[in-house]
C-alpha positions as CSV (number, residue, x, y, z in Angstrom):
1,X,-5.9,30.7,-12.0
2,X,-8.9,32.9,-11.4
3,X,-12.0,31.8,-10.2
4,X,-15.1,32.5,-13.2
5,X,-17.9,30.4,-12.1
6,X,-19.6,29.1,-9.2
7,X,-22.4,26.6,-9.0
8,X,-24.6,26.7,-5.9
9,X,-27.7,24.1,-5.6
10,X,-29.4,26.8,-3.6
11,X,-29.1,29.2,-6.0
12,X,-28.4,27.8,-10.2
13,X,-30.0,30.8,-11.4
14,X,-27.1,33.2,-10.2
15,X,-24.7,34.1,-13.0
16,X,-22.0,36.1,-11.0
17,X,-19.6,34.7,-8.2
18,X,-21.2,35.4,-4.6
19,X,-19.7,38.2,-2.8
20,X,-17.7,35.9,-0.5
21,X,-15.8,34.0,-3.2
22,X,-14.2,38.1,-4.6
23,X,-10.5,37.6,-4.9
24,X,-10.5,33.5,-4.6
25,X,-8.4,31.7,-7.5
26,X,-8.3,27.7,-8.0
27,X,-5.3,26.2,-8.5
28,X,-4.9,22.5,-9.6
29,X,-2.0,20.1,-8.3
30,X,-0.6,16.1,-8.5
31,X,1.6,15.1,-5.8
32,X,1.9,11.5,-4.7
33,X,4.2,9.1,-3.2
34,X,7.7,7.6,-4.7
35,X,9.0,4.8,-4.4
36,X,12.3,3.2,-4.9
37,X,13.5,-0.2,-5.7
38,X,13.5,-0.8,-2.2
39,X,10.4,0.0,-1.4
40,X,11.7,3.8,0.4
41,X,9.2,6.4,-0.3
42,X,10.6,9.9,-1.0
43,X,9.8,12.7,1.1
44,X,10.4,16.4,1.0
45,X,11.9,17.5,4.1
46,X,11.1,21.6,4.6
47,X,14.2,23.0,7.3
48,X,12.6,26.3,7.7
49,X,9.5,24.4,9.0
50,X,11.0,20.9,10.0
51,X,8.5,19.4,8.2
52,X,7.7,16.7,5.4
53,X,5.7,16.9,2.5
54,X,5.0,14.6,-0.6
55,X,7.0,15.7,-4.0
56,X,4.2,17.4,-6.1
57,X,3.1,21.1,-7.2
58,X,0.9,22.9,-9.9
59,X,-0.6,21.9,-13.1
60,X,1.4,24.8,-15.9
61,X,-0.8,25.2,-18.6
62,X,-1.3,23.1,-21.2
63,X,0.1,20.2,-19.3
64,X,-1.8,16.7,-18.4
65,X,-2.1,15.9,-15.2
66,X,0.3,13.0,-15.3
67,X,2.9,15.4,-17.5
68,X,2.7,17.9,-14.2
69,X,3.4,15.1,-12.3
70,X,6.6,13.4,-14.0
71,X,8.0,17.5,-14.1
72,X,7.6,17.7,-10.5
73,X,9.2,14.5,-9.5
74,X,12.2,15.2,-11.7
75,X,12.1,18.7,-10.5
76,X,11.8,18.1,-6.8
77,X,13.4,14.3,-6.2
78,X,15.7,14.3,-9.2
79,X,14.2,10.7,-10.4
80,X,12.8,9.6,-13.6
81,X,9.6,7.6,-13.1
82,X,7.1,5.3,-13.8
83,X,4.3,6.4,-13.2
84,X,1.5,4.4,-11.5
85,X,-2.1,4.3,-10.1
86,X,-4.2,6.6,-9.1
87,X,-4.4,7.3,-5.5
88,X,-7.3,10.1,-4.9
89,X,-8.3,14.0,-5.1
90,X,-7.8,15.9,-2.2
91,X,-9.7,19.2,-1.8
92,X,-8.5,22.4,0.1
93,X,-10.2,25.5,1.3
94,X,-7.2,28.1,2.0
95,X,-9.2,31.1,3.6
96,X,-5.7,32.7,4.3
97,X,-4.7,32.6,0.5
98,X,-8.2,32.8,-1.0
99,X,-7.3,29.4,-3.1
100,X,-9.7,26.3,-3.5
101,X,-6.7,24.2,-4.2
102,X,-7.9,20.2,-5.8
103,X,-4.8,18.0,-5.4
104,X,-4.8,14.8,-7.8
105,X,-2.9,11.7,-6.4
106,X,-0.8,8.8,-7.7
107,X,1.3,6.3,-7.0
108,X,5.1,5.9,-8.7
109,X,8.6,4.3,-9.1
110,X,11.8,5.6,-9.8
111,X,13.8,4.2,-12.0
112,X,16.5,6.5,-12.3
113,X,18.2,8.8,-10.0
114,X,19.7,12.2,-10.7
115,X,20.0,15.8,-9.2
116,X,17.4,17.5,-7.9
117,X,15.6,21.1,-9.8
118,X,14.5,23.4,-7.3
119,X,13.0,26.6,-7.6
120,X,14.2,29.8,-5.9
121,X,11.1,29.4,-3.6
122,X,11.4,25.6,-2.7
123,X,15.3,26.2,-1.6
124,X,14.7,29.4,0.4
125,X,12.3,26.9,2.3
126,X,15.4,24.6,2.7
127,X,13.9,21.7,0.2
128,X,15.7,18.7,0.5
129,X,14.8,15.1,-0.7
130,X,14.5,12.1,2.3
131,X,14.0,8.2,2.3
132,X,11.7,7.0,4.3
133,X,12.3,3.6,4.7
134,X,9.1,2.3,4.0
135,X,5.0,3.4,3.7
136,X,4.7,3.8,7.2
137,X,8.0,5.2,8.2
138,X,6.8,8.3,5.9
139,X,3.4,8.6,8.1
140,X,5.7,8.4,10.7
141,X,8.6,10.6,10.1
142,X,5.2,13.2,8.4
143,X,3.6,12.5,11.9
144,X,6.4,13.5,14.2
145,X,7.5,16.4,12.6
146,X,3.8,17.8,12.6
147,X,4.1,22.1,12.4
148,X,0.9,24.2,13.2
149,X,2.1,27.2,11.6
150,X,-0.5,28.5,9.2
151,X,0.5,27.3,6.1
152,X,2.0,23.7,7.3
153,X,-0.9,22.8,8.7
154,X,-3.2,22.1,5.5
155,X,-0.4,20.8,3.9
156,X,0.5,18.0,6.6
157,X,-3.4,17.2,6.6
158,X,-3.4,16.6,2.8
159,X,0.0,15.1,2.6
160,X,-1.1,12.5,5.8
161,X,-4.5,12.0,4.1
162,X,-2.5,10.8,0.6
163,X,0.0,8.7,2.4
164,X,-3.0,6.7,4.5
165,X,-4.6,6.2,0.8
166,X,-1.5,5.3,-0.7
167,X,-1.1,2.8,1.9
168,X,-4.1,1.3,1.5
169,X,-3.9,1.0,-2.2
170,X,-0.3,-0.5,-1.9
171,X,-1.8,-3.4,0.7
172,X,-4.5,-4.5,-2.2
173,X,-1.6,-5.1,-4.4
């Protein structure tokens, strides 16, 4: 989505974007983490990178937050879900794509398990869906399998920074 306003406490009298933010879009996303009857948590393993990631993408318009996130978990894992609590928002800065990117968070279950939706996109980056065996077997495996190629890097941050949360939430329980 294109980026139409821009509030700065060192200058609220400005009505046009600053120079520096020409070109920058926003895009809003829900990810979280997965969890099965057995307490796995689902991952998305990336081949072309070796990497893992959380299931989650962007918000369409004129969906809810938690309606972008049920479409991505049946999209990307193939499960249908309960969904649960929040986790957190996770903001990114992407200078290389000119995107301010706010990720929202939550925890959920699966209740049912079916075949997996990708786009063209997701399998040319060799998508596949992994159980981690528990909460920190994903920080783990998400750990190990750490890429610093430009655009894994941000990701893994995010992804790392959700998982810790997640954890945290998940011990309060």
């Amino acid at each position: 989505m294109r980026l139409i306003g821009f509030a700065d406490d060192n200058d609220s009298k400005s009505q046009k974007l600053p120079e520096w933010l020409g070109g920058w879009n926003a895009r809003i996303a829900v990810r979280g983490v997965l969890t099965d009857s057995d307490g796995k948590i689902a991952l998305m393993h990336l081949k072309k990178h070796n990497v893992y990631k959380l299931p989650g993408g962007g918000v369409e318009q004129g969906e809810s937050l938690m309606e972008a996130f049920s479409r991505e978990l049946l999209e990307e894992t193939g499960c249908k879900t309960e969904l649960g609590e929040e986790i957190g928002v996770f903001l990114e800065k992407r200078d290389n794509w000119k995107l301010f990117q706010i990720s929202f968070s939550y925890l959920a279950k699966a209740l049912e398990k079916g075949e997996l939706a990708l786009t063209e996109e997701e399998k040319s980056y060799g998508f596949s869906l992994v159980w981690a065996d528990d909460i920190n077997g994903a920080i783990k495996l998400m750990s190990e399998n750490y890429s610093n190629e430009e655009d894994c890097e941000p990701m893994l941050l995010r992804d790392l920074n959700i998982l810790r949360s997640a954890k945290q939430v998940l011990e309060k329980k």
